[in-house]
N, C-alpha and C positions, 0 to 999 in steps of 0.2 A: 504493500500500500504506500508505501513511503521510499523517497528514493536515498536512499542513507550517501550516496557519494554527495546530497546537496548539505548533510546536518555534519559540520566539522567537530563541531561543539555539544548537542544536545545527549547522542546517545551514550557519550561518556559522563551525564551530569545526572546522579541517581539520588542527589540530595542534597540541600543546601551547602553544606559542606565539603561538595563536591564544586559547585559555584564560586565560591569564596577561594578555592585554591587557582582560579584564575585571574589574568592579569586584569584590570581595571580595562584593557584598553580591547578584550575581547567581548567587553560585555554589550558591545552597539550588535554583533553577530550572532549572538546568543539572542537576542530579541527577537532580530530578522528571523531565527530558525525557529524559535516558540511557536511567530506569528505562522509561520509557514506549514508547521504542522496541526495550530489548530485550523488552518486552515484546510489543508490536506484532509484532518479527520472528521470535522464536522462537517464539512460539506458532504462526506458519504453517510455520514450516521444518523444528522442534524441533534439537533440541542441551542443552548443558547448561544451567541454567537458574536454580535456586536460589541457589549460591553467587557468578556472576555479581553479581544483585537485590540479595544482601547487601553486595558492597565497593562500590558504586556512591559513596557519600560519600567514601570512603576511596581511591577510587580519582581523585576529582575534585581532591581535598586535595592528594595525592602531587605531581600533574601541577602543580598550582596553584604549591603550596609550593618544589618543587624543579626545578632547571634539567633538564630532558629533552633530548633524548639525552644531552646531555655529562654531564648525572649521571647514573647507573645504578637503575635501579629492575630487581632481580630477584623474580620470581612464582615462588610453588610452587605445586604443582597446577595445572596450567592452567586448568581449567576456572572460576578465576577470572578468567580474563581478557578476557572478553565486552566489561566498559567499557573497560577499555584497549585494546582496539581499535579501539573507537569512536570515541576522542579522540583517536588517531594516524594518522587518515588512512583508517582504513576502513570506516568507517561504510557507506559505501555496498557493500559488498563484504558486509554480514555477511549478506544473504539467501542465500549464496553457503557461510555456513560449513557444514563437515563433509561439503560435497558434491565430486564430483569436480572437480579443475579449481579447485576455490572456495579456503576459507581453512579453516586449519586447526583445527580446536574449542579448542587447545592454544597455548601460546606458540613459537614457531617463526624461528630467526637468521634462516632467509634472506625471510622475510616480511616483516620491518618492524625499521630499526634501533632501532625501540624495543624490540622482544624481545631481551635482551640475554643471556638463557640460554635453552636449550630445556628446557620442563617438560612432561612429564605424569605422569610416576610422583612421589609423595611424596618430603616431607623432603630437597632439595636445596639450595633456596634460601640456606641459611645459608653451606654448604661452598662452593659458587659463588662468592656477594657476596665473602664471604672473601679468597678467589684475587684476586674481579677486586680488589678494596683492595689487598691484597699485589705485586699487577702494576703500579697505580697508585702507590702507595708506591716502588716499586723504580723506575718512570718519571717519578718527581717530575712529578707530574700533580696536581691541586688539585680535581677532583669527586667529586660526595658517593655514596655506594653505603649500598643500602637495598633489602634480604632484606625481602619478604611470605610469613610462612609461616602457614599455617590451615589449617583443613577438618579435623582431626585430626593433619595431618601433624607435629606437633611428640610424638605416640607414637613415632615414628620413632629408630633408635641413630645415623643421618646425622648427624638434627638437632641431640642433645645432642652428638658429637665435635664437628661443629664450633664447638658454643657454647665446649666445653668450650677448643676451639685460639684461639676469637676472644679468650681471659679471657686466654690464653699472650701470643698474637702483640699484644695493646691496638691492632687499627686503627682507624682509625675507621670503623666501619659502624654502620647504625642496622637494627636489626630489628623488624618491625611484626611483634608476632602477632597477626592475626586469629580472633580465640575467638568461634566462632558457635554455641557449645554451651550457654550458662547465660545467661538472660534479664538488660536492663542492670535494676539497682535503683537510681532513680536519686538515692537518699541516697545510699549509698556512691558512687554516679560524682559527687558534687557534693562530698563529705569529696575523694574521689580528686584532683579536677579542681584544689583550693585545693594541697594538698599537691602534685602535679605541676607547679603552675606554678612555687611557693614555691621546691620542688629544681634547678626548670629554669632558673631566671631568673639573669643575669646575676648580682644585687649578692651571691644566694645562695649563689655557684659562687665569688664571690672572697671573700669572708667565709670561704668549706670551705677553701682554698686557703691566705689568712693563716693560718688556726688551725691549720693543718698545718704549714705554714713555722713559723711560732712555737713550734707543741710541740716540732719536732725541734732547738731549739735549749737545751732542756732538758736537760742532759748528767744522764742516771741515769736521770730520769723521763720524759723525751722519748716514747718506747716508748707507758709507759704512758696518757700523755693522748690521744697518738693514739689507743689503742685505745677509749679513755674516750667520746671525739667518734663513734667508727666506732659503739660503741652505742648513745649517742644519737639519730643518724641511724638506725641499724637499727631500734631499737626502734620509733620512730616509723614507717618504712615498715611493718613486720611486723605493727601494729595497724592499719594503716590499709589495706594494700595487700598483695597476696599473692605480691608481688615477693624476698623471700629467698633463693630459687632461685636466681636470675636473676642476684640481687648475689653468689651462691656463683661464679657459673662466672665474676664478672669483670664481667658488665654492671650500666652505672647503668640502673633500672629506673624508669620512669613509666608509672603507670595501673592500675588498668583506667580505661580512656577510654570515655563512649557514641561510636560507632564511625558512627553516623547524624548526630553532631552536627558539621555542618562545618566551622562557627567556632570550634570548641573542634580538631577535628580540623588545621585550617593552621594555629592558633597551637604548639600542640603541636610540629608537624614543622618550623617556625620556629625556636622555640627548640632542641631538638635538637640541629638538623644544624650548628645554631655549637656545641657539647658534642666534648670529644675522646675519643679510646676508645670500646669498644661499648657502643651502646646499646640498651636493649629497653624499645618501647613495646607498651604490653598493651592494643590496643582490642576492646572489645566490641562486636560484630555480629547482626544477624539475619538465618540465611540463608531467600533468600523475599521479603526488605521489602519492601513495596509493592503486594506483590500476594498477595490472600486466599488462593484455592489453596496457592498456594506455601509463604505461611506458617505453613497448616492443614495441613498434610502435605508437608513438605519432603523427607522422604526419596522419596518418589512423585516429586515434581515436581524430583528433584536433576537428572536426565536425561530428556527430553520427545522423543515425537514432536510431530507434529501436535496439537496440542489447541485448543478451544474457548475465546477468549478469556474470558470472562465466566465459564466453569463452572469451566474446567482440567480438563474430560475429554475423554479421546482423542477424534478425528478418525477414527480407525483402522477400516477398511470392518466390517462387523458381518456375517460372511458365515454361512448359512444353515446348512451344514455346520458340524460341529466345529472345530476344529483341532486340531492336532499337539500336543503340550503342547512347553515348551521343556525342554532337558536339565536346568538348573540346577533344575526341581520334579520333573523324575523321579528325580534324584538324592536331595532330599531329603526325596523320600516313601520311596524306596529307604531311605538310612539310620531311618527314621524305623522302619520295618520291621525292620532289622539289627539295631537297636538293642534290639530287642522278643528278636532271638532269642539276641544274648549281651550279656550284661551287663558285659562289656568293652571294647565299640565305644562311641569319644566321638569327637563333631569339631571341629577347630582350626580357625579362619578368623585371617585380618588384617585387621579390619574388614569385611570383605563377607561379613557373614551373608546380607544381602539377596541380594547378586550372585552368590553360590554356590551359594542354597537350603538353607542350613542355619538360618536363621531358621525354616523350616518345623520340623526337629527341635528349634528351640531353643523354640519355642513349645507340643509337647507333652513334651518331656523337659530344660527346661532346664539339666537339673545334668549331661547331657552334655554340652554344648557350651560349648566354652573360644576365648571372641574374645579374643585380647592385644591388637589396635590394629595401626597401618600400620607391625606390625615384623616381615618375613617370616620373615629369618635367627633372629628367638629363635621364632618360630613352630614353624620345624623343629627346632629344637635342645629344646625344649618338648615337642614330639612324640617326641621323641628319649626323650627323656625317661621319660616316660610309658611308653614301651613297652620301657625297661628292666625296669619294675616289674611286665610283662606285661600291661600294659595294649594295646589294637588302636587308637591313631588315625587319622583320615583328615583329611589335612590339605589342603581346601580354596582352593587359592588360583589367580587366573588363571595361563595360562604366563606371560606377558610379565611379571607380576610376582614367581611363581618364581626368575626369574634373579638378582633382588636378593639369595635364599640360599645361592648355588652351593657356597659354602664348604663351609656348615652341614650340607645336603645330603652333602658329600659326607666334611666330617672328624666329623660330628656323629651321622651316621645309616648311609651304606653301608660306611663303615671298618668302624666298632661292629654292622655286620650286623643292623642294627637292623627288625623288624617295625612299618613306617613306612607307607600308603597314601597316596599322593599324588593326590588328583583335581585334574588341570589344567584348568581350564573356560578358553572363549574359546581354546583351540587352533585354530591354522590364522589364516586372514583375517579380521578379525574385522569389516573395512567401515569406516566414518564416522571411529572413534577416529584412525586409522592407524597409522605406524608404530612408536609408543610402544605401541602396545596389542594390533599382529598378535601371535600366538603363534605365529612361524614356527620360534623357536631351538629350541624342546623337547627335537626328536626327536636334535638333533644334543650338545645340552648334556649330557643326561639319559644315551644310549648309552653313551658316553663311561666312565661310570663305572661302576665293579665291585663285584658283587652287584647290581645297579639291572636292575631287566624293565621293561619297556615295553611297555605295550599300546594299541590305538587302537580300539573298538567302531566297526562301522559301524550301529548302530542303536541303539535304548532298550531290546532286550529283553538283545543283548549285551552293552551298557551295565550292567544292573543284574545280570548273571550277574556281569562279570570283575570287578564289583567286591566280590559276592559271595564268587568264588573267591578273590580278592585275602587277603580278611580271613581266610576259615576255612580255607582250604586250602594259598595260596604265602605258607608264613609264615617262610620264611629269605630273610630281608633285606626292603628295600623294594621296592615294583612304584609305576608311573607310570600313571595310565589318564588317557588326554586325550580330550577331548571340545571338539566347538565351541561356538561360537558360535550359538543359534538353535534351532529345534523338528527335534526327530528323526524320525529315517526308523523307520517299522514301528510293529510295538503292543507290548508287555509282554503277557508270559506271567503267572500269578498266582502263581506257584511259581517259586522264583528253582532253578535248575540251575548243578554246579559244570563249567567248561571246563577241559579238559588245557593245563597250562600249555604255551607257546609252539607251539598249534597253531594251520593254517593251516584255510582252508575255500575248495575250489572250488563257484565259483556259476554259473558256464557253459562248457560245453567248445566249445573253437575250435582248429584246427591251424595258422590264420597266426602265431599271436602269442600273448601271455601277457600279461596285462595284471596288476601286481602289486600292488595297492590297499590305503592304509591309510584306516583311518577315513572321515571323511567322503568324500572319495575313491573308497571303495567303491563307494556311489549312482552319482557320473560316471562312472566305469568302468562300470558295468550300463549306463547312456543311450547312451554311449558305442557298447558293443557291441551296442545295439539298431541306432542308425545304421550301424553298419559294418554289417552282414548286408546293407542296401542298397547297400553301395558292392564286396559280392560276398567281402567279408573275415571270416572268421568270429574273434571274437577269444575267447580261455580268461580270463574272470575269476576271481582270487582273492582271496579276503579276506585280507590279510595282517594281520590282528586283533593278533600278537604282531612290533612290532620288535625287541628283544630278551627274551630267544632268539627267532632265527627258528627255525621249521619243517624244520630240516636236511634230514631224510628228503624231507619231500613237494619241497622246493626240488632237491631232485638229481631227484628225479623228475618235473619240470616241465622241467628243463635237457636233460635226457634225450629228452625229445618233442617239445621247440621249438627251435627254431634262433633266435628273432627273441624279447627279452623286455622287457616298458616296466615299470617301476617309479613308482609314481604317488604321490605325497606331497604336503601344502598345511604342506610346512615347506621350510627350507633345502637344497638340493639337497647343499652341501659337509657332509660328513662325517654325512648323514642316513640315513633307510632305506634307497635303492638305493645309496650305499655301503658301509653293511651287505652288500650280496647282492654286487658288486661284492668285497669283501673275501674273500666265501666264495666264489664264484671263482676268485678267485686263489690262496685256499688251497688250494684242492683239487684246483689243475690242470686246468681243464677249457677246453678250447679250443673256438676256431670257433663260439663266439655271439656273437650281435648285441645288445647292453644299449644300454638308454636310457634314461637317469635321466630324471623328468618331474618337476620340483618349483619351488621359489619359488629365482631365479638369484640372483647374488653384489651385490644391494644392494636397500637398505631400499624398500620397496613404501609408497606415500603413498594417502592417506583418498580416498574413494569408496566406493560400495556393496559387497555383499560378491559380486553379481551382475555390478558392472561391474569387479569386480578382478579376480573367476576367468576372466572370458572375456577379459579382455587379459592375463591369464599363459596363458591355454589350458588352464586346470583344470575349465574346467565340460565336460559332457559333446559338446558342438560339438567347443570346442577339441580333447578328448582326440583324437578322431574324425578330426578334420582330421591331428592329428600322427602320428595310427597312418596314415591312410591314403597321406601323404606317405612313409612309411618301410617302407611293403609295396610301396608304387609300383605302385598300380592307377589307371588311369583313371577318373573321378569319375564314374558312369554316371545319378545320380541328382538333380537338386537339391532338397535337402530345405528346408522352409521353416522359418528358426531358432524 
C-alpha cells in the first residue's frame, strides 16, 4: 500500500523517542512523510481527514520538543489525532482505524499510553491537562502537561471554566490553540514570531521579574509602577497580538504562530515549557495542508470514505437505482418547508449545520437559523429562550452530544414548560465513530424528565409528520424526535399530516408474541417477523412511534391478547423504553406475562460498522428472529440463508 522507497524517515520512527534521536533539521521531512501516509491511508480506508493534515507540524514539534509519555500531551477533539498515532507506535495499525477490531478514529486510554485523556466530544482538553497538573503538583512529580485544543472547540463554556480555574489554581500547563479558521498573514506571524520570542526568552523573563521585585519595594508607589510595566507589556501585546483574553483569565500568551512552521514551532514549545504558570500559545493552522482537495473544501473532506487519491472524490459504488436520501436532508428540506408555512419556526444547531441538515435551510432562509458554536447547554437555554417570546425552535443536535445539556434541558426548558423541538440525529449505533458518538443514552436520559414526549419515527414520511405535529400541534412543553444514523426507510408523502400524540401503530398481526419497536427498530422487527412465519411463529409488530407517552389504551390491549411481549430498542436497555412498559405493568397490576426487554446491555458498545454492531447485539433483523425464536421454543425447521 505504501511505497517505502518515498518514507526515508517514518518506518524507522516507532516512538517518540525514536523522533527525538533525530537531527532538528530532518524534522520538515518527517512531516512531509506523516502527511503522505495519512494520506496514502485514508484515502483507501477513509476516517477523519482534514484536521489530522492540518496538526501534522505541530504534532511532530510537541513529540520532538517534549519528553512523551512522562510528559503529558492532552488532545481535544480526537479526530486530530491521526499523526499522533503515527509517531507512537501505530503507524502500522492505522489501515485498521474506525474498523472493527482496529483503532479507534478518537484518542482512546486503553490504546496507547500516549492517549492520556479520552477525547471525542469538544472543549475538554483544558479541564483534563488541568487535573492531570493539579494531581502532578499534589504528587510532587516534575513533567510538563500540554492541552491541544482546536477545530472550534474553544466556543465551548468547558473550555473558558477551565481557563478561567487555570488563571485561579497558576499551574503550570501550557495550552496550544490550534486556530484552523483564518489564513496565517505572514507579516503579522513575522511582527508575532520577534515579539514571542522577545517575551519568551530567558534575559526577558528576568528583566519582568527585577522590575517587579524593584517596584514593590516602592512603599506608596510600589502598586503603581507595577501597574505602569503590566501596561507597557499589554499594550504592546494588544497591538501586536490578539492575546488580551488570554492574559485576562491568567495566561502568558505567545502568538499567533505559522502552525506549518516547524523550526519556529520547537523553538517556541522550548522556550515555554521552562515558563511557570499557564501558558497559551496561539498557533495558526490549515486544516487540509498538503493536500489540494482537502484544502479546497475542507468541510467535505473533514470526514472521508473511500476517495480517489489525486481527485478526493468518492470511491462510493455509483449504483443504477436511486437511493434513499439520508435523514439529516429530509429533515432539512422538511424545515425548509415548515418554515415556508409559519413564520415562527427557526433552527438552533452547535456547529453542525452541515451534520444536521440545517445548512440546507440556512442557505434558503438564513435569518432562520441560529449556529452558536460547540456550546450545546447555551444552545438549549437559547432555544429556551426564544420560545419564551413565542417563538417555535428546533434545536438540532446529535444524541451523544445532547447529553453535554442535560441540565439546560431540563432546568432551562421542561421546568419552564417551554415549546422547545428537539431533533436528535445519529440516535441509536451510529458505526465507525463509536462509543463517544453511539446515541444509545437518549431514550433513557430524555424519559426521565417531566413535560419531555419522546418520539422515534420509523420512516421519513413519519419523520416529517411528528415533527410537523411537534411544532403546530404538541405545543405544551418540549417533545424529543430521534432519528438515526443513515438513509430512511419509505418515501415522503407531499402533504405533511398531523399524528395523535402518543399513538401506537400495528403493522402485523401474530398470536405468538408482540414484538414492541421503536424507530429504527421498526424495519428489524418487520424482517424479523418475515423470518419467523418460516420458523412456524407468527409475531404482532408494533410501531411504538411514541416512548413517552406511551399508547396506554392500545398497550392494555396488546397485554390482553398476548401472553409473550419483546420490547425492541437500539438505546440503553436500563431505565429505557421497555422499562417504560415494564413500569406500566406494574402499575396496573397485570400478571402472568412474559416481557423481554431487547436493547443495547449495561456497557459502552466500541466502533465497527453499524451492520456489524447490530448483529453482534442481535438488533438487526436475524438476531431479533433468533431471540424471538429461542423464547417461543420452536424447533428451527428452516435454515435460512443470512
Amino acid at each position: 500500500m505504501h511505497n517505502k522507497d518515498f518514507y526515508r524517515f517514518l518506518f524507522n520512527i516507532n516512538s517518540p523517542s525514536d523522533l527525538r534521536k533525530l537531527p532538528q533539521e530532518a524534522l520538515p521531512y518527517v512531516c512531509e512523510e506523516v502527511r503522505e501516509f495519512i494520506v496514502d491511508t485514508i484515502t483507501q480506508t477513509g476516517g477523519h481527514f482534514g484536521a489530522g493534515l492540518g496538526v501534522v507540524e505541530l504534532t511532530v514539534a510537541l513529540h520532538f520538543a517534549f519528553n512523551t509519555p512522562k510528559d503529558k500531551i492532552i488532545w481535544d477533539v480526537g479526530h486530530q489525532g491521526y499523526p499522533h498515532k503515527i509517531l507512537t507506535g501505530r503507524r502500522d495499525q492505522l489501515h485498521t482505524i474506525r474498523q472493527k477490531g482496529g483503532l479507534s478514529g478518537f484518542l482512546k486510554i486503553d490504546e496507547s499510553e500516549y492517549d492520556v485523556f479520552g477525547a471525542g466530544h469538544a472543549s475538554t482538553s483544558i479541564s483534563a491537562a488541568l487535573g492531570v497538573a493539579a494531581a502532578r503538583d499534589f504528587q510532587n512529580q516534575g513533567h510538563k502537561v500540554v492541552a491541544v485544543i482546536g477545530d472550534g472547540s474553544m466556543t465551548g463554556g468547558l473550555a473558558f471554566e477551565a481557563m478561567n480555574n487555570c488563571g485561579v489554581q497558576k499551574k503550570d500547563i501550557i495550552v496550544v490553540l490550534n486556530d484552523n479558521n483564518i489564513s496565517i498573514d505572514p507579516n503579522v506571524s513575522a511582527i508575532s514570531n520577534y515579539f514571542n520570542e522577545l517575551f519568551a526568552s530567558e534575559a526577558v523573563n528576568k528583566i519582568r521579574g527585577n522590575i517587579w521585585d524593584l517596584a514593590g519595594r516602592f512603599e506608596g508607589i510600589g502598586d503603581r509602577l507595577r501597574k505602569a510595566a503590566s501596561r507597557v507589556e499589554g499594550s504592546i501585546k494588544s497591538v501586536m497580538t490578539p492575546g488580551m483574553l488570554f492574559e485576562a483569565f491568567g495566561f502568558n500568551y505567545f502568538g499567533p504562530l505559522n502552525g506549518h512552521n516547524i523550526a519556529k514551532l520547537v523553538k517556541m514549545l522550548r522556550l515555554t515549557k521552562e515558563l511557570k504558570g499557564p501558558i497559551l500559545l496561539h498557533v495558526m493552522t490549515e486544516k487540509g495542508k498538503g493536500y489540494a482537495p482537502a484544502e479546497n473544501d475542507y468541510h467535505k473532506l473533514h470526514a472521508i470514505g473511500k476517495i480517489d487519491k489525486t481527485t478526493g472524490k468518492s470511491l462510493a459504488k455509483n449504483l443504477s437505482l436511486p437511493s434513499a436520501p439520508m435523514y439529516y436532508k429530509v429533515f432539512g428540506d422538511a424545515m425548509v418547508e415548515l418554515c415556508k408555512i409559519d413564520d415562527k419556526i427557526v433552527g438552533v444547531s452547535a456547529a453542525m449545520l452541515e451534520g444536521t441538515g440545517l445548512d440546507i435551510l440556512d442557505k434558503v432562509m438564513p435569518e432562520r437559523v441560529f449556529d452558536v458554536g460547540i456550546a450545546e447547554g447555551h444552545a438549549v437555554t437559547f432555544a429556551s429562550g426564544m420560545a419564551i417570546q413565542g417563538m417555535k425552535p428546533v434545536v438540532a443536535i446529535y444524541s451523544t452530544f445532547l447529553q453535554r445539556a442535560y441540565d439546560h434541558i431540563i432546568h432551562d426548558c421542561a421546568l419552564q414548560n417551554q415549546h422547545v423541538v428537539f431533533v436528535l440525529d445519529r440516535a441509536g449505533i451510529v458505526g465507525e465513530d463509536g462509543p463517544t458518538h453511539h446515541g444509545v443514552m437518549d431514550i433513557a436520559y430524555l424519559r426521565s424528565i417531566p413535560n419531555m414526549k419522546v418520539a422515534a419515527p420509523k420512516d421519513e414520511n413519519e419523520f416529517r409528520n411528528l415533527l410537523y405535529s411537534s411544532l403546530l400541534f404538541y405545543t405544551d412543553g418540549p417533545t424529543a424526535i430521534r432519528i438515526p444514523r443513515g438513509k430512511v426507510f419509505g418515501t415522503a408523502t407531499k402533504e405533511f399530516e398531523s399524528i395523535k400524540l402518543g399513538s401506537w401503530q400495528r403493522l402485523t398481526y401474530g398470536t405468538d408474541i408482540a414484538l414492541l419497536a421503536v424507530g429504527k427498530m421498526v424495519h428489524e422487527a418487520m424482517g424479523a417477523a418475515e423470518i419467523l412465519k418460516d420458523y412456524g411463529i407468527e409475531a404482532e409488530v408494533i410501531n411504538a412511534r411514541f416512548i413517552k407517552p406511551l399508547d396506554s389504551e392500545f398497550l392494555l390491549e396488546i397485554l390482553g391478547t398476548h401472553s409473550k411481549l419483546m420490547t425492541i430498542e437500539d438505546g440503553q436497555k436500563m431505565g429505557g423504553f421497555g422499562s417504560a412498559v415494564l413500569e406500566f405493568i406494574a402499575e396496573n397490576s397485570i400478571m402472568n406475562k412474559e416481557i423481554y426487554i431487547h436493547g443495547i446491555p449495561d456497557k459502552f458498545i466500541q466502533h465497527g460498522t453499524q451492520e456489524e454492531l447490530l448483529s453482534d447485539l442481535q438488533l438487526n433483523a436475524r438476531g431479533i428472529a433468533d431471540k424471538v425464536n429461542s423464547i417461543v421454543k420452536r424447533e428451527l425447521d428452516v435454515v435460512l440463508s443470512s
